[in-house]
Phi, psi and omega in degrees: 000146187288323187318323192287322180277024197249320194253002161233031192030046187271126196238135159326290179232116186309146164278332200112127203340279199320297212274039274155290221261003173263328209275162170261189173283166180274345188291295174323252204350308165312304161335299203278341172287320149319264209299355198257309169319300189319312179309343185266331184280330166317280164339280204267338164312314192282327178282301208306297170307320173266011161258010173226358197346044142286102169278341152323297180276018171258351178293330192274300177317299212287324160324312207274291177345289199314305186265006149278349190272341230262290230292307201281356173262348183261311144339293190314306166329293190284314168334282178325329223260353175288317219273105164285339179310141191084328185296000000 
């Protein structure tokens, strides 16, 4: 199924150790997507409050952010890391 080799890099057939040791992992991508995130909820928690200067609702806005940005950047991830051009 593609979905599996896209988000558990799962390959038909190895190419061999280089091309093997360039693609990441799917935990690295979380890893990086979590940390790329927090840094994004920040952001927008601090724009959100100061154009509502509500901190409740910028607190709810930066939740709903977080976790639609965490799931689509990690797809966005596993996407890239299939796409060999630049490597």
């Amino acid at each position: 199924m593609i979905l599996d080799q896209v988000i558990f890099n799962k390959k038909v057939q190895s190419k061999g150790f280089e091309s093997d040791k360039s693609s990441e992992r799917p935990l690295r991508s979380v890893m990086k997507a979590l940390s790329w995130r927090v840094v994004g909820t920040i952001d927008t928690l601090l724009v959100s409050y100061y154009a509502t200067g509500k901190f409740t609702l910028a607190a709810s806005i930066a939740t709903v952010d977080f976790l639609t940005k965490l799931v689509l950047y990690f797809f966005h991830e596993r996407i890239w890391n299939r796409i060999k051009w630049g490597k």
